[in-house]
SEPA-340505 format. One record per residue (C-alpha): residue in three letters; residue number from 1; x, y, z. Coordinates in steps of 0.1 Angstrom, whole numbers, padded with zeros to 4 digits. Example, Ala and Ser with C-alpha at 12.3 -4.5 7.8 and 13.67 -1.06 7.14 Angstrom:
SEPA-340505
R_ALA_1_0123_-0045_0078
R_SER_2_0137_-0011_0071
//
This chain:
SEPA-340505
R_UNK_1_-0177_-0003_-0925
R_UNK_2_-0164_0032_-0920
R_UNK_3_-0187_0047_-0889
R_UNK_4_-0183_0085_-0889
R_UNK_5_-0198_0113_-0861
R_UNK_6_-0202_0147_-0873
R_UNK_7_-0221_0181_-0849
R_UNK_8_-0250_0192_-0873
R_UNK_9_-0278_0219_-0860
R_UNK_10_-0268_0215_-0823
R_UNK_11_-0271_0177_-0822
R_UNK_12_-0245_0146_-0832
R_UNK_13_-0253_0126_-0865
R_UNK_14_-0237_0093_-0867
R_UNK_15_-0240_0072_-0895
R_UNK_16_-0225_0041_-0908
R_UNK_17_-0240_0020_-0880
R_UNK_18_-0279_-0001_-0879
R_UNK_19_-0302_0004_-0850
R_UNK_20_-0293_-0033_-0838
R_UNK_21_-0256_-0026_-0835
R_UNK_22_-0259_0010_-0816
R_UNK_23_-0278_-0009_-0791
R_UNK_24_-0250_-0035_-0784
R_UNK_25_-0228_-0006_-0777
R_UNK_26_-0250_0021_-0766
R_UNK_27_-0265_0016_-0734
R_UNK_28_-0282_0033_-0721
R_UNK_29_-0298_0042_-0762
R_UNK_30_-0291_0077_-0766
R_UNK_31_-0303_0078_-0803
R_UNK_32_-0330_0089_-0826
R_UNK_33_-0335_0076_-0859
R_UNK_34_-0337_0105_-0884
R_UNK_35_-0352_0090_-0914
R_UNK_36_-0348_0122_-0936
R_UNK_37_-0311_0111_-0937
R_UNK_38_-0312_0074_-0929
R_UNK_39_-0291_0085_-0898
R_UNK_40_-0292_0084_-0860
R_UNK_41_-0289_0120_-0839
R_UNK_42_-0285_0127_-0805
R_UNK_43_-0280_0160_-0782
R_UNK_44_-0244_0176_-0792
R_UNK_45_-0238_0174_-0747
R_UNK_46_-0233_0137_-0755
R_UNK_47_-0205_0139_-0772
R_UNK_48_-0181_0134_-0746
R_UNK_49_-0192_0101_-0739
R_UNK_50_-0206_0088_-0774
R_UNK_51_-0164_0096_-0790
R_UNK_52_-0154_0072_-0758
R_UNK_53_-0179_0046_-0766
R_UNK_54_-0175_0048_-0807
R_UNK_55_-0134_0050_-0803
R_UNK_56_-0134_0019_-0774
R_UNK_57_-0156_-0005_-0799
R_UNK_58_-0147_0005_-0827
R_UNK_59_-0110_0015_-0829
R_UNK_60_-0097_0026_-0862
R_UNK_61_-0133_0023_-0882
R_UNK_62_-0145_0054_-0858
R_UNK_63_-0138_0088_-0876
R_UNK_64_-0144_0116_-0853
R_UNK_65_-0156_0147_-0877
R_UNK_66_-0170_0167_-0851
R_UNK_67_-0147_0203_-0848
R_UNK_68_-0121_0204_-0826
R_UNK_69_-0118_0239_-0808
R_UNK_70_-0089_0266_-0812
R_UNK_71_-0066_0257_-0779
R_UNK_72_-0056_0294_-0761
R_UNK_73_-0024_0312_-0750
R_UNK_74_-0029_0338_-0729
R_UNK_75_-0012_0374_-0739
R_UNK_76_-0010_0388_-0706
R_UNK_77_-0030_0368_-0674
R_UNK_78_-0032_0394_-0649
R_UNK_79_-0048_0379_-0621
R_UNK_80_-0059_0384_-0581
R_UNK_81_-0042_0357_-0566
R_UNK_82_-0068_0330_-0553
R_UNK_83_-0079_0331_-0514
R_UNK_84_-0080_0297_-0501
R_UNK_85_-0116_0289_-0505
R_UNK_86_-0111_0302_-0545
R_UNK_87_-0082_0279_-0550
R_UNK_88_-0099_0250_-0532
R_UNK_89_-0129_0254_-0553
R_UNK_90_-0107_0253_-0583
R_UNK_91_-0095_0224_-0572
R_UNK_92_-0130_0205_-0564
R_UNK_93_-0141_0212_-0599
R_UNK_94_-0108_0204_-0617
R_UNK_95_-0110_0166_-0594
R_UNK_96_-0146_0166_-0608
R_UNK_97_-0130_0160_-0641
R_UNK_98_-0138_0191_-0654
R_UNK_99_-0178_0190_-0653
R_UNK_100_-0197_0206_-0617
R_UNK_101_-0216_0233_-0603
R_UNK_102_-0198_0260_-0572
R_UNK_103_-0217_0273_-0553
R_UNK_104_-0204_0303_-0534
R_UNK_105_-0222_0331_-0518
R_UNK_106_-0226_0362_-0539
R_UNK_107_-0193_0386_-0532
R_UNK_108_-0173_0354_-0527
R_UNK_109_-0152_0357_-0558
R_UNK_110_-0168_0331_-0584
R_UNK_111_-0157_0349_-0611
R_UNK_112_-0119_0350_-0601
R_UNK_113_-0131_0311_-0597
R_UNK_114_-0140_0309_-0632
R_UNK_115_-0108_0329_-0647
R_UNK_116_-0088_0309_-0626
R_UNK_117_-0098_0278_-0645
R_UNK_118_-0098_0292_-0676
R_UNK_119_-0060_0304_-0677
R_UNK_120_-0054_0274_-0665
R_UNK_121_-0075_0253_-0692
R_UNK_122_-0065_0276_-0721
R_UNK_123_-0093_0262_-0739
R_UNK_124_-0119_0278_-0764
R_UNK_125_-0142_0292_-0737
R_UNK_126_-0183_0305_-0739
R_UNK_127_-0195_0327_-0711
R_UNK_128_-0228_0324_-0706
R_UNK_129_-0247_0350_-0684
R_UNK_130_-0286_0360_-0678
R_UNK_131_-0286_0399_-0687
R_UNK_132_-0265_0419_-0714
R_UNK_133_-0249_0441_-0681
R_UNK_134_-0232_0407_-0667
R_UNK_135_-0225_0399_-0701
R_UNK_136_-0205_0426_-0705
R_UNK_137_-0194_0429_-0671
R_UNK_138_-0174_0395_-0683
R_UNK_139_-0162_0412_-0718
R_UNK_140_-0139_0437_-0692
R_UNK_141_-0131_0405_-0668
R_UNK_142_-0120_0388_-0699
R_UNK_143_-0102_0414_-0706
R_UNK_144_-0084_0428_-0679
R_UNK_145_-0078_0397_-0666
R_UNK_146_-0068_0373_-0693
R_UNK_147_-0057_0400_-0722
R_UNK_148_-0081_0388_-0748
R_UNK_149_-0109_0412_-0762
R_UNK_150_-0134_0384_-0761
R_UNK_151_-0164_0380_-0785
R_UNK_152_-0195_0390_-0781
R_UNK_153_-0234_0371_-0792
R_UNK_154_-0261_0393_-0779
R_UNK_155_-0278_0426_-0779
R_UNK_156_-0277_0433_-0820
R_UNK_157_-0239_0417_-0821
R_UNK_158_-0226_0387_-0837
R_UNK_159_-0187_0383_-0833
R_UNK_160_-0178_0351_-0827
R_UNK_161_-0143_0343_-0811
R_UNK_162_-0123_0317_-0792
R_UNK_163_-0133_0332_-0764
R_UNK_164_-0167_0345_-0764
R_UNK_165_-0192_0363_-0743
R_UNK_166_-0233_0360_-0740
R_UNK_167_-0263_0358_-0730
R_UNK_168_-0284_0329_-0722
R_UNK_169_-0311_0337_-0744
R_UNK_170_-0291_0346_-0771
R_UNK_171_-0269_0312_-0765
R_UNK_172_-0299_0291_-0767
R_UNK_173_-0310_0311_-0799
R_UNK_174_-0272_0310_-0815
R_UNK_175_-0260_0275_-0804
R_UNK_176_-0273_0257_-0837
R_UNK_177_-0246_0272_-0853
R_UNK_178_-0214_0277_-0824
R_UNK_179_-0222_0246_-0806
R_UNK_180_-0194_0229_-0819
R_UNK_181_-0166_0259_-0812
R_UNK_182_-0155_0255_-0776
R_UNK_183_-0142_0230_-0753
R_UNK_184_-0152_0251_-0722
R_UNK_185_-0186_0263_-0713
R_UNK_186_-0192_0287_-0681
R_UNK_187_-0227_0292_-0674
R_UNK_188_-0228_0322_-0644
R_UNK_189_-0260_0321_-0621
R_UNK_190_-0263_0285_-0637
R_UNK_191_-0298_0286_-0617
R_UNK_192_-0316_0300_-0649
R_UNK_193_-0300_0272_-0674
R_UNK_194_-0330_0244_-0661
R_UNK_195_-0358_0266_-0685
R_UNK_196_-0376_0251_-0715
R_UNK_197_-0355_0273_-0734
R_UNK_198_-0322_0281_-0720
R_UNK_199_-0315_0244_-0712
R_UNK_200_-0306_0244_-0752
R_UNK_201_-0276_0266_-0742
R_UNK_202_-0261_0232_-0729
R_UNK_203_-0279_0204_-0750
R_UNK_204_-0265_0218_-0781
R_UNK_205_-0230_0224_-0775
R_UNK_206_-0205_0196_-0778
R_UNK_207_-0185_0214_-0747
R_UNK_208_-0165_0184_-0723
R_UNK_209_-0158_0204_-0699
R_UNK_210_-0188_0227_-0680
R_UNK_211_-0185_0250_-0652
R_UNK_212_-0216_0262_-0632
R_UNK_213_-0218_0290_-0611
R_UNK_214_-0241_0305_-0584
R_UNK_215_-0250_0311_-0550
R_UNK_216_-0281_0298_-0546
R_UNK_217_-0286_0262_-0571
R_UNK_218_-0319_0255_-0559
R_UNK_219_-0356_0265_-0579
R_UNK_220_-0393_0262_-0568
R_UNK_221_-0399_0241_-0596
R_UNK_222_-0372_0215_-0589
R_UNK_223_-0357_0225_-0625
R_UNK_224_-0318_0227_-0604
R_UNK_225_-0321_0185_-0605
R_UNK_226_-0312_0188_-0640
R_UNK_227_-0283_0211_-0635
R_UNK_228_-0261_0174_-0627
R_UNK_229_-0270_0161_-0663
R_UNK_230_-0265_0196_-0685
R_UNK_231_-0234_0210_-0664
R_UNK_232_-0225_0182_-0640
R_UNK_233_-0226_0174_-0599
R_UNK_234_-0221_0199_-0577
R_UNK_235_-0184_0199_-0570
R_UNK_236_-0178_0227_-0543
R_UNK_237_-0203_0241_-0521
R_UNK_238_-0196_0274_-0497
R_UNK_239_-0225_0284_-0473
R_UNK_240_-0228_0322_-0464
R_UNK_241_-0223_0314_-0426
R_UNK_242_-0190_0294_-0439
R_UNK_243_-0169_0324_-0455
R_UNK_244_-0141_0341_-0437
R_UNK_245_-0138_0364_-0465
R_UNK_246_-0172_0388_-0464
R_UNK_247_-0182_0413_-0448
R_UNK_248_-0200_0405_-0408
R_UNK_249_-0235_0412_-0417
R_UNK_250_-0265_0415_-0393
R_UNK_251_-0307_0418_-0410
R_UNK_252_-0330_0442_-0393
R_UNK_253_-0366_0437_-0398
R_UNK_254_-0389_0465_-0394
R_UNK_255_-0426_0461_-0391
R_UNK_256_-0451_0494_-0403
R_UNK_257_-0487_0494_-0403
R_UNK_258_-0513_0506_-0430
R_UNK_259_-0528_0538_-0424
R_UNK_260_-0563_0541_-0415
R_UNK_261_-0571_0541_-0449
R_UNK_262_-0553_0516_-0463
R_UNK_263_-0563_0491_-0438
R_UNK_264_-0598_0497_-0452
R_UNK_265_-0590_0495_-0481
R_UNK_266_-0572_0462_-0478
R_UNK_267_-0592_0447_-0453
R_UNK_268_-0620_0452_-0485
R_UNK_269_-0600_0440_-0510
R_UNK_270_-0594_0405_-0491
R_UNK_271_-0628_0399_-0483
R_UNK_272_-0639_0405_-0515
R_UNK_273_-0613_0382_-0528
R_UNK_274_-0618_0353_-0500
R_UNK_275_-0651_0352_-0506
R_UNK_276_-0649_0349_-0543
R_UNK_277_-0627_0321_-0537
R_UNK_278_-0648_0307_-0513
R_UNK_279_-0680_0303_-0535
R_UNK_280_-0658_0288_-0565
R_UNK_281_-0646_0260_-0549
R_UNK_282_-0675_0251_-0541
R_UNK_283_-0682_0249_-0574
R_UNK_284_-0646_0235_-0585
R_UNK_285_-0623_0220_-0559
R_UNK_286_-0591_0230_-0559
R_UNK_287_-0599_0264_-0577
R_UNK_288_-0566_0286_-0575
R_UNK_289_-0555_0320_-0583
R_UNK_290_-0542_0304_-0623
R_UNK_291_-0582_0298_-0627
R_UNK_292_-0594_0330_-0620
R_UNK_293_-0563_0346_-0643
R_UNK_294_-0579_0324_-0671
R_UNK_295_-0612_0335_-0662
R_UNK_296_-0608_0372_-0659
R_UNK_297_-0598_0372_-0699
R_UNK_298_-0639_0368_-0704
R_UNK_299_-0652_0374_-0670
R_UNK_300_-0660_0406_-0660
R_UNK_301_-0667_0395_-0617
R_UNK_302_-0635_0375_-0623
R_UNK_303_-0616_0407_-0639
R_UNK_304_-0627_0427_-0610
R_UNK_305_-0609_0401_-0583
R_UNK_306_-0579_0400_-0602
R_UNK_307_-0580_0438_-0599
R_UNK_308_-0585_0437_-0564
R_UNK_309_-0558_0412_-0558
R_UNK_310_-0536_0442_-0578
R_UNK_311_-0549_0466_-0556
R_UNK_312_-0539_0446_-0521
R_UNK_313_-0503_0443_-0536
R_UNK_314_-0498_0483_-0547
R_UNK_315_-0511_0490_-0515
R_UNK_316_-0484_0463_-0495
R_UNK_317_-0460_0478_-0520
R_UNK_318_-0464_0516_-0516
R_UNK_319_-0476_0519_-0480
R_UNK_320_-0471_0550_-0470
R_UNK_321_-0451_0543_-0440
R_UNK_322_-0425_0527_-0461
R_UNK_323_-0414_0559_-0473
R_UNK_324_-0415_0575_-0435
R_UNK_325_-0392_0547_-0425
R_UNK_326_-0369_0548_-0456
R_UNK_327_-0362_0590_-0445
R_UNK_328_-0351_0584_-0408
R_UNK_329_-0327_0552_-0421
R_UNK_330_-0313_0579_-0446
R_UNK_331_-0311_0601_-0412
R_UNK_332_-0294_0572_-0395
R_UNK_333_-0266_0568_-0417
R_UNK_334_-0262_0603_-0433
R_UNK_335_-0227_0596_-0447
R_UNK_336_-0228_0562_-0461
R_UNK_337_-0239_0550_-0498
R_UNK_338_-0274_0532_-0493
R_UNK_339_-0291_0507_-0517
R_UNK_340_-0328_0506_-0518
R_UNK_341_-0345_0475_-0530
R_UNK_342_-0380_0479_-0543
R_UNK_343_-0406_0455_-0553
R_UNK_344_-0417_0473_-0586
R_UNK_345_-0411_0497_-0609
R_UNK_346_-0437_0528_-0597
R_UNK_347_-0422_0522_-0562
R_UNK_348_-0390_0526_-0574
R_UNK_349_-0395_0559_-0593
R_UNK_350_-0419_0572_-0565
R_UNK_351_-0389_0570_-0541
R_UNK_352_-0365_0587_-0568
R_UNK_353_-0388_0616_-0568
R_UNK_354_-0393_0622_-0537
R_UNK_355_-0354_0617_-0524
R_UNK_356_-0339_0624_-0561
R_UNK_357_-0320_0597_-0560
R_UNK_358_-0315_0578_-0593
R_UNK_359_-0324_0545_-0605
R_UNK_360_-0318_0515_-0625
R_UNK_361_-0346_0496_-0637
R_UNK_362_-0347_0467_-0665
R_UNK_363_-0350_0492_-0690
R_UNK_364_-0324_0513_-0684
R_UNK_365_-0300_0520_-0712
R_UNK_366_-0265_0511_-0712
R_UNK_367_-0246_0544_-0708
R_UNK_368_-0274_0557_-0681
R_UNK_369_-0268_0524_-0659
R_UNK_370_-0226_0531_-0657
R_UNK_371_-0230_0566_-0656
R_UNK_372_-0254_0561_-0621
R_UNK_373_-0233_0531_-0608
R_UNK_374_-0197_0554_-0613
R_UNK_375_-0216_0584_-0597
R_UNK_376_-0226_0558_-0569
R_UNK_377_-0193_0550_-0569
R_UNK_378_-0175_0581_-0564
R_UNK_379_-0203_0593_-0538
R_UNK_380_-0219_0621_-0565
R_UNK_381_-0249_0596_-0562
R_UNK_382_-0252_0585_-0519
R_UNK_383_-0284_0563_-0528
R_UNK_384_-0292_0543_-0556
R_UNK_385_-0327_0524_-0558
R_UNK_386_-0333_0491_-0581
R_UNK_387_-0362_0469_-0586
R_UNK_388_-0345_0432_-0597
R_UNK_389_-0320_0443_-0618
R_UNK_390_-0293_0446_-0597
R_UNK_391_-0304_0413_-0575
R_UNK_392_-0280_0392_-0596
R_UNK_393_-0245_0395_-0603
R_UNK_394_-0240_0424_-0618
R_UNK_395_-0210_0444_-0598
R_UNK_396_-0221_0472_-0575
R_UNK_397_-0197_0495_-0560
R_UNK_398_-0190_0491_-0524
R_UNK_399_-0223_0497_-0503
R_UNK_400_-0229_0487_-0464
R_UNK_401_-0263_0496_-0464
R_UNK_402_-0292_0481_-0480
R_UNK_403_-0332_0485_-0480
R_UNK_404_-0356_0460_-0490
R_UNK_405_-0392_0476_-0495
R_UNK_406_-0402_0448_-0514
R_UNK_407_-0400_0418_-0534
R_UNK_408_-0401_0384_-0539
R_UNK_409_-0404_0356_-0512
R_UNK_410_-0379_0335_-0527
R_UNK_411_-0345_0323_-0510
R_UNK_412_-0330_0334_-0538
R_UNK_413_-0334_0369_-0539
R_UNK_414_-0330_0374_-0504
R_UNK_415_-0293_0360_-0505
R_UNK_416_-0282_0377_-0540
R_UNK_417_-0294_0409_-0525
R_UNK_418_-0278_0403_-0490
R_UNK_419_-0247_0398_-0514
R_UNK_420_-0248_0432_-0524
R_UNK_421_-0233_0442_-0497
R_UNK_422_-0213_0416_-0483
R_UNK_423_-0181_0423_-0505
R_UNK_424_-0151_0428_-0482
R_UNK_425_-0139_0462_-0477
R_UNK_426_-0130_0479_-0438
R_UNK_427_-0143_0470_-0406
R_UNK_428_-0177_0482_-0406
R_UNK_429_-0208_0460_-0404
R_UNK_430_-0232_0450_-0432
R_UNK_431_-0268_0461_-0422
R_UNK_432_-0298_0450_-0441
R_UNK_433_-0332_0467_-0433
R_UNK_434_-0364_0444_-0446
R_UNK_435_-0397_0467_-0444
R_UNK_436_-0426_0449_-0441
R_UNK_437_-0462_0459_-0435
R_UNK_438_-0478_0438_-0402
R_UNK_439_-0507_0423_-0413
R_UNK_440_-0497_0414_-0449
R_UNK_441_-0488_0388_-0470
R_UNK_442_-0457_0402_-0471
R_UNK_443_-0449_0385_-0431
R_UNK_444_-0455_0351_-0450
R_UNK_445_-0432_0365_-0479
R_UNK_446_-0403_0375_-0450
R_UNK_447_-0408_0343_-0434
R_UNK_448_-0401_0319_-0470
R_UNK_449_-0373_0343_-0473
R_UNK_450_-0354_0334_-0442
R_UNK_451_-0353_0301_-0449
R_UNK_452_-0324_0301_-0460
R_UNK_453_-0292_0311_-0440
R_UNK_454_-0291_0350_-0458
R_UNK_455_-0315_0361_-0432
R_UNK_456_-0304_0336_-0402
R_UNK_457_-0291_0366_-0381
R_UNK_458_-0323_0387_-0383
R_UNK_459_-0332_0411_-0354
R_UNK_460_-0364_0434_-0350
R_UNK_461_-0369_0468_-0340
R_UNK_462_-0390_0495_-0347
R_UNK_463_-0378_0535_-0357
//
């Protein structure tokens, strides 16, 4: 009997084969009876190894019907040579049979990395990015690089090409339908692929060969263990302490205090909020902050704590002091472009106003955001202040200077936004200032954050 493999809707349909046989050769079972067909699916990632099994038992009754992808020749492959560490990470991956993560610290060159291997490969290629800014921040790579105006899925567009660019949500959306078109799949700040959602990106693509990217693999929720089964092992690792090629860097961390009256404030807020706390777990051990959320939709005392807990972190976020601190580090480096790192949105657009300085914020359009980062560029613009959106990827023009008024605690966005300025260019020293108000949660926050090696050369002073 003729035994035939076929990509339908993101998965693998095989037919030709009963349950008893599949398990002879299939182990471990990778299968799913579909009895709307009378045929057994699986993810379209297992396609790699389910053609090897079906053509090694099989032989001649396997027919692979699955699409092969277009094979590439580059117009015009314009390039940056490779440094060492870009050429041996190249290497790692390609002796990793063409499936791993690299991890490299942000400025490193991962995307020269990832162009390296793909005029090499000259496969069908999907690059697969979190935000519509990297997205097309690839589209010009692409193009500059490899001579190919690539394709683009995302932000209202649908033009799919050998090589194509997008976006992770609009992958996972899309790949029902494209999983089956490329042999390559390069997923940039590959931390965001272990979701729910975006892990479909990978699951329903019949890709061999996968290549992960990102400085910093590792999530609080322990997703990045997954990142070995939907892109493969890690295959190069570079630690920030380990690169020749960035800029020397050195953190300063300066402590402010509340004023008078936002100590009162604060100090009212957290005792309101403790003792709340206090009195329900009594009632309910183990009662945590995701209770009283779920309370505060019908409870009116409960609404009020979650208001105060709002309260304690505008008033960490916008301390006064902050902005006293942020003017004499302007003072201190009067000629250089500076890149201020807020924790929200109102913080960020209360220091624009008062410095008119421009910003770029997750909903800034398109034309605004290059028109600010090419005035940044040329100096027109000598500060530029950001929430998040800038804490990932996304190319920013040279910058030695950087600000963090707030954030998260995470490891992660300490070191992409460390990364901001680490790219090599002169002599001159990377400084980071981290702003934090004594007293605060945010200590604990600047502690979690120097857990990792971003903030290992830290020194403290006050202005």
């Amino acid at each position: 009997m003729t035994v035939s493999l076929k990509f339908h809707e993101g998965t693998l349909l095989l037919d030709g084969l009963s349950q008893e046989k599949l398990r002879d050769i299939f182990s471990p079972f990778i299968w799913i009876k579909d009895d709307r067909v009378n045929k057994f699916r699986t993810d379209a990632i297992h396609y790699r190894i389910a053609r090897r099994i079906l053509r090694q038992k099989l032989g001649e009754n396997f027919i692979d019907k699955v699409h092969k992808p277009v094979e590439i020749r580059w117009s015009k492959v314009r390039l940056h040579e490779p440094r060492s560490d870009q050429a041996d990470a190249v290497a790692a991956w390609r002796n990793s049979k063409g499936r791993g993560l690299i991890v490299m610290p942000t400025g490193a060159g991962k995307t020269n990395v990832a162009l390296q291997i793909m005029a090499k490969l000259e496969m069908a290629t999907l690059v697969v990015s979190p935000v519509r800014d990297l997205m097309y921040q690839w589209h010009r790579n692409i193009r500059e690089g490899l001579g190919v105006d690539a394709g683009i899925i995302g932000d209202q567009l649908y033009k799919v090409s050998p090589v194509t660019v997008t976006t992770y949500h609009s992958a996972a959306i899309h790949m029902d339908k494209i999983g089956d078109k490329f042999s390559l799949l390069v997923f940039d700040e590959a931390h965001h692929l272990p979701t729910d959602f975006f892990r479909d990106a990978a699951l329903m693509s019949t890709a061999p060969f996968r290549l992960g990217l990102t400085a910093t693999p590792d999530r609080q929720d322990g997703g990045h263990a997954d990142l070995d089964m939907l892109i493969g092992p890690e295959a190069y690792r570079q630690k920030l302490k380990e690169s020749k090629h960035l800029a020397d860097f050195y953190v300063e961390q300066i402590k402010i205090h509340l004023s008078d009256e936002e100590r009162d404030r604060y100090d009212g807020a957290s005792k309101a909020i403790q003792f709340w706390f206090g009195e329900k777990q009594k009632e309910k051990k183990g009662y945590n902050r995701k209770d009283l959320l779920s309370e505060a939709n019908e409870n009116t005392k409960a609404r009020r704590i979650k208001k105060l807990m709002c309260l304690k972190d505008s008033i960490e976020d916008r301390a006064a002091e902050k902005i006293r601190v942020l003017e004499d580090i302007f003072r201190i480096h009067p000629n250089e472009r500076v890149l201020v790192f807020t924790g929200t949105n109102i913080m960020a657009i209360e220091i624009s106003r008062r410095f008119l300085a421009p910003t770029i914020l997750s909903h800034t359009r398109k034309k605004e955001r290059q028109a600010v980062l090419k005035g940044f560029e040329s100096g027109e613009f000598p500060v530029l202040i950001a929430n998040q959106v800038l804490d990932e990827g996304v190319d920013v023009p040279d910058a030695k200077i950087g600000v963090v008024l707030g954030g998260k605690a995470s490891v992660r966005q300490a070191t992409q936004r460390l990364g901001r300025l680490l790219r090599p260019k002169g002599a001159s020293k990377a400084v980071l200032y981290e702003i934090v108000c004594d007293d605060t949660r945010e200590i604990l926050q600047s502690r979690k954050r120097r857990k990792g090696d971003a903030y290992e050369r830290t020194r403290h002073r006050r202005l």
